[in-house]
C-alpha positions in Angstrom: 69.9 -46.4 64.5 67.8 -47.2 67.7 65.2 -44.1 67.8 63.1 -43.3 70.7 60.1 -45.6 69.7 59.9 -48.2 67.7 62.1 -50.7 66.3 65.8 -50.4 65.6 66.2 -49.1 61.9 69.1 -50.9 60.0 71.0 -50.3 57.2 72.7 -47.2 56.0 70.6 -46.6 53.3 67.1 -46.9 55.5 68.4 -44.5 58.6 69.2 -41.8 55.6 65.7 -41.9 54.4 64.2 -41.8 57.5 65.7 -39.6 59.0 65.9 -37.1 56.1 61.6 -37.3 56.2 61.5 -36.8 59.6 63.6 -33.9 59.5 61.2 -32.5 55.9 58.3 -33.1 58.0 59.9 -30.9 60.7 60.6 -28.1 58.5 57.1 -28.0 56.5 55.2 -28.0 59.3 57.7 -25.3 61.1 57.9 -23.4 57.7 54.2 -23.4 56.4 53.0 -22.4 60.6 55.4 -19.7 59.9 54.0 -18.2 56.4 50.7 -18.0 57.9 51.5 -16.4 61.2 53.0 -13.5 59.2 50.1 -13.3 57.5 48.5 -12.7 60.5 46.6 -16.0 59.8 44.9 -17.3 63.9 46.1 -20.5 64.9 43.0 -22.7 64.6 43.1 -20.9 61.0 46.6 -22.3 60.7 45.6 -26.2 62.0 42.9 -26.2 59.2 45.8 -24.7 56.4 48.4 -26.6 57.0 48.8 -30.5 55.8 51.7 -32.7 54.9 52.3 -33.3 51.2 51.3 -36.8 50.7 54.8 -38.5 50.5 55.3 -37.1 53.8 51.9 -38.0 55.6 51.8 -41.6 54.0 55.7 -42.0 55.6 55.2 -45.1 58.0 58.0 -43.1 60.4 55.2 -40.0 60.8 51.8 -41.6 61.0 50.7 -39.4 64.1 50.9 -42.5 66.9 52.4 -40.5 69.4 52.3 -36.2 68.9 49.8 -34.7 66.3 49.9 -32.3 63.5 47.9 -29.4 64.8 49.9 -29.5 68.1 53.1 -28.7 66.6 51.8 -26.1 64.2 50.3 -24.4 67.3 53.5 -25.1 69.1 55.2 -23.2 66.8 53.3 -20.1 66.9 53.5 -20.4 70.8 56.7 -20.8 70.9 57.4 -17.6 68.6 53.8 -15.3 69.4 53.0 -16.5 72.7 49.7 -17.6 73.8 47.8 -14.1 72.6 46.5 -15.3 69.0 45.4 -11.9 68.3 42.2 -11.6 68.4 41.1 -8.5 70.7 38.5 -10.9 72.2 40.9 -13.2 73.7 43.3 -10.6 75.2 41.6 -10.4 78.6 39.0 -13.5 78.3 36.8 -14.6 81.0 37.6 -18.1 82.4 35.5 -21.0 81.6 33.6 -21.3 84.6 32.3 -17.6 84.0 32.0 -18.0 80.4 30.1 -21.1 81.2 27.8 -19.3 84.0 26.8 -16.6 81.6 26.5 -18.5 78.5 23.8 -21.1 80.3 21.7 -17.7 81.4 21.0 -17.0 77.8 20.6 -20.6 76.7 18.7 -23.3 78.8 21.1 -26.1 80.1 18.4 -28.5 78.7 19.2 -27.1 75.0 22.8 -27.3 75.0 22.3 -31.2 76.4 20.1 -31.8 73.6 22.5 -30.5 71.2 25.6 -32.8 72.4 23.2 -35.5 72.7 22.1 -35.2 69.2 26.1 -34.1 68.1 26.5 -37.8 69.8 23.7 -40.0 67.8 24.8 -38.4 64.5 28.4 -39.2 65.1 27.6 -42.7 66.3 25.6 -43.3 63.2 28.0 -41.9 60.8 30.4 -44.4 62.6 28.1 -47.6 61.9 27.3 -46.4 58.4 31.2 -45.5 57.3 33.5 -47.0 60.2 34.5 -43.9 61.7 33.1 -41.0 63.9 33.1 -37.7 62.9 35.3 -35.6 65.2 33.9 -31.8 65.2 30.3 -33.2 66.3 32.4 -35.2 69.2 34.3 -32.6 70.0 30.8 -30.2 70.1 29.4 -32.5 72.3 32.7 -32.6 74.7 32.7 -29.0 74.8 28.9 -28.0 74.8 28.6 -30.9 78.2 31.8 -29.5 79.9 30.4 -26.3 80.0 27.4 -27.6 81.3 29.2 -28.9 84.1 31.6 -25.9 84.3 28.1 -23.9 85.1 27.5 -26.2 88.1 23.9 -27.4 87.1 21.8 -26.9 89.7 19.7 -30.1 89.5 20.5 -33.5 90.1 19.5 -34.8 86.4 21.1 -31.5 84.5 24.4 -33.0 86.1 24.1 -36.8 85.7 23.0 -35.7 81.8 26.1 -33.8 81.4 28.3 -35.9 83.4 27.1 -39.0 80.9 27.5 -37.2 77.5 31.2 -36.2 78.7 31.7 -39.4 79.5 30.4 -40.7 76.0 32.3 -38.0 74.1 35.8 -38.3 76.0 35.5 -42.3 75.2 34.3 -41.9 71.2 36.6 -39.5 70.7 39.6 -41.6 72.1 38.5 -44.1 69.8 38.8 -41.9 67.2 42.2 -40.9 67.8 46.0 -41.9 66.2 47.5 -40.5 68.7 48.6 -42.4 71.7 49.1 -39.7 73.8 45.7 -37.6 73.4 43.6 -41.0 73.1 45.4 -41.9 77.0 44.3 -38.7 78.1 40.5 -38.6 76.9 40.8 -42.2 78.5 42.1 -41.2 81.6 39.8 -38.1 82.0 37.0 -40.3 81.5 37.8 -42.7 84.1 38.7 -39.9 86.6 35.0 -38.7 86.1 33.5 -42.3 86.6 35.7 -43.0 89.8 34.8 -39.4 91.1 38.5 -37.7 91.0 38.7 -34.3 91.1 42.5 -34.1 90.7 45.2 -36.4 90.7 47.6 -35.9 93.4 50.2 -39.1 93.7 51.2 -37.5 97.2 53.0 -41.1 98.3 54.5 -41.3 95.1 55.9 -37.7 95.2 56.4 -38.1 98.8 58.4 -40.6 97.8 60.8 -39.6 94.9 61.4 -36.3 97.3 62.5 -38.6 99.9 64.8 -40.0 97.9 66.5 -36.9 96.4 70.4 -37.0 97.2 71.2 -33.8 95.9 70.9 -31.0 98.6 70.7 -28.4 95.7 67.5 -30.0 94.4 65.7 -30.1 97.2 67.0 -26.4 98.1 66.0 -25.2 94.8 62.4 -26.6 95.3 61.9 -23.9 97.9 61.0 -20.9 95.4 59.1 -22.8 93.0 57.0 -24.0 96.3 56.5 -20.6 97.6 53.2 -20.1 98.7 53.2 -16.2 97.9 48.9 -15.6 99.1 50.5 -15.9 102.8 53.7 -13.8 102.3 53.4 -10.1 103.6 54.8 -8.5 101.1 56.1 -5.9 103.5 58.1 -7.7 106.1 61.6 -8.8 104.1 63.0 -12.2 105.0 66.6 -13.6 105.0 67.5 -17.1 106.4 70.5 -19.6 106.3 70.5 -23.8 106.0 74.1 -24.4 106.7 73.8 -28.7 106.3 76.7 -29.5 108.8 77.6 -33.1 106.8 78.6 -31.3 102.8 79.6 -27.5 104.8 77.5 -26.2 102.1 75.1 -23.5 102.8 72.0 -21.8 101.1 71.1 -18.9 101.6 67.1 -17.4 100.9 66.4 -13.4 100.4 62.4 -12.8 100.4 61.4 -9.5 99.1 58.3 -8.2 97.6 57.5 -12.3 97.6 60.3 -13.1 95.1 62.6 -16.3 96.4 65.8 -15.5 95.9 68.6 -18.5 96.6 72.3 -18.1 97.0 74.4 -21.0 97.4 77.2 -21.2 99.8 77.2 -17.1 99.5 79.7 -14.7 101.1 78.7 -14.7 105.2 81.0 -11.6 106.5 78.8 -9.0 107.5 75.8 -10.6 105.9 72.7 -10.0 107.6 69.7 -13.3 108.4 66.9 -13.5 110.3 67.6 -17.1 111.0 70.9 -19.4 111.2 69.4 -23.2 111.1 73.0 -25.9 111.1 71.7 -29.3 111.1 72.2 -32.5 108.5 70.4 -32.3 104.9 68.5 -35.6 106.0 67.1 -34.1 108.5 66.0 -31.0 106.9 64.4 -32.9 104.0 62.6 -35.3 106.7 60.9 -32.6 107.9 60.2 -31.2 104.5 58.2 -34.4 104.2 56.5 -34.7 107.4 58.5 -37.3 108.3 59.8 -35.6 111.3 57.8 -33.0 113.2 59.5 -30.1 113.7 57.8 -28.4 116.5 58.8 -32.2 118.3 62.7 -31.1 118.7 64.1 -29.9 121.6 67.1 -27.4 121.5 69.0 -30.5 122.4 67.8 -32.4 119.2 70.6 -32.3 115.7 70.1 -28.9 114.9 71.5 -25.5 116.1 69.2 -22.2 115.4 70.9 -18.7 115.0 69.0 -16.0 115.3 67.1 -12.6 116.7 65.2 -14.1 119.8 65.0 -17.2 122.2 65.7 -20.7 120.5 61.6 -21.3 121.0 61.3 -18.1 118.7 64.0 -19.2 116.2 62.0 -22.5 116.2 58.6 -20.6 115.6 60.2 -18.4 112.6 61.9 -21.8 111.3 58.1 -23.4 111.0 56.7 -20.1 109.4 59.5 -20.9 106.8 58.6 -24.1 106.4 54.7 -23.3 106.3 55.5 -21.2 103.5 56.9 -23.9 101.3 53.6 -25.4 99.4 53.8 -29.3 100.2 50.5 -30.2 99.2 51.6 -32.7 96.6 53.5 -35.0 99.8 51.2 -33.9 102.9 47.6 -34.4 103.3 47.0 -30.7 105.7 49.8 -28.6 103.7 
């Protein structure tokens, strides 16, 4: 048996052991999330219930290297509840950055830095004394400076305190995590605060991959689920053609209410469009990545526009399109 990770497992004997764990573990933890959600039990209630019996969390084929236990269980309930865990408080919450701005009127930002700070020192020495840290005082400390900086201190050492004990608590508690997954991400979220990166956007990369998309219905299909709705006018319907001229195929976009709608190569007689645009997919998907301009083509260029005005109009309604398609993740000014 070759599983995902790891090393091949051989023998008959070994694959039905291992696999018959793994597939225990899956059902406990599935089972047990269950009996507690129908009794109504929270899901950070659940995390702290729930643990493997020991011949299951001793398995060398489920230490917690890659996933972790508490994700799944909460998962689970996700999966079956949703993301509402029931408590009345949490039904319409405030977002962090409110919570945060409120929470540091009523308590000085100098308090709550003194309280991660000191989280910090007693989980360091815990960890010289015993070996490891100890995880809720890191995890108060992460959560006590990131609302600090969600608050948007107003003074220059407020945020270089705050900034430093994030920094401190991402890195300790990556240390102190199995998991290869979560320990990469306090990682990474700690170097993107030390280089300064508010978000990571690989736009070449992205630029890229959708470059190199063969498939004219998955670069189509990208349209709705790029819609920038905030500049729609959700009274003015729209209803436009691509008919790529190499595959015949067309596709065919309804906007109403600022719901996408796509029909592929859809019945045409009688059909009513804005806009008729014939050209290649290349080109279409070159301009979808700013490789070609497409206010730069002339009415002589590889592309024919059908529609209700002059070809200049058909070409202005054609960029409004396009403008509406978010490409911020392959163009610097979309």
């Amino acid at each position: 048996m070759v599983p995902s990770h790891t090393l091949p497992v051989l023998g008959k004997e070994n694959v039905f052991n291992i696999l018959t764990s793994y597939r225990d573990a899956v059902k406990f933890v599935y089972d047990q999330t269950f009996r507690y959600m129908n009794l109504f039990y929270e899901p950070d209630e659940i995390v702290d219930k729930v643990r493997l019996p020991q011949s299951l969390d001793k398995h060398p084929y489920l230490f917690q290297f890659y996933g972790s236990l508490d994700w799944s269980i909460r998962g689970v309930y996700n999966g079956h509840l949703g993301w509402f865990d029931a408590d009345p408080a949490n039904l319409n919450p405030l977002t962090k950055k409110q919570r945060a701005k409120r929470l540091t009127s009523i308590i000085s930002i100098e308090t709550m830095l003194e309280e991660a700070r000191q989280s910090l020192d007693l989980s360091k020495e815990n960890l010289q004394s015993t070996g490891s840290h100890l995880n809720n005082e890191l995890q108060w400390a992460l959560e006590l400076s990131k609302m600090v900086l969600d608050a948007n201190p107003s003074t220059a050492n407020e945020l270089e305190s705050a900034t430093l004990i994030y920094r401190e608590a991402l890195r300790a508690r990556a240390t102190s995590t199995v998991s290869g997954v979560g320990r990469n991400y306090y990682l990474s979220c700690a170097t993107e605060s030390e280089r300064g990166i508010k978000r990571i956007s690989p736009r070449n990369s992205e630029r890229n991959i959708f470059r190199e998309i063969q498939s004219e219905a998955g670069v189509m299909m990208e349209y709705p689920l790029r819609f920038k709705a905030e500049f729609c006018d959700d009274k003015q319907p729209m209803s436009f053609l691509f008919n790529f001229t190499d595959s015949g195929n067309v596709y065919k976009y309804t906007i109403r209410n600022c719901v996408v709608d796509l029909e592929i190569n859809p019945n045409q007689q009688g059909a009513y469009f804005d806009l008729k645009a014939m050209m290649e997919f290349a080109l279409w998907r070159d301009i979808v990545v700013g490789d070609t301009y497409i206010l730069s083509l002339d009415d002589k260029a590889e592309m024919k526009l059908e529609g209700q005005g002059s070809w200049w109009e058909n070409m202005l309604y054609l960029d409004k399109i396009l403008h509406l398609m978010d490409r911020s993740g392959f163009l610097n000014n979309a």
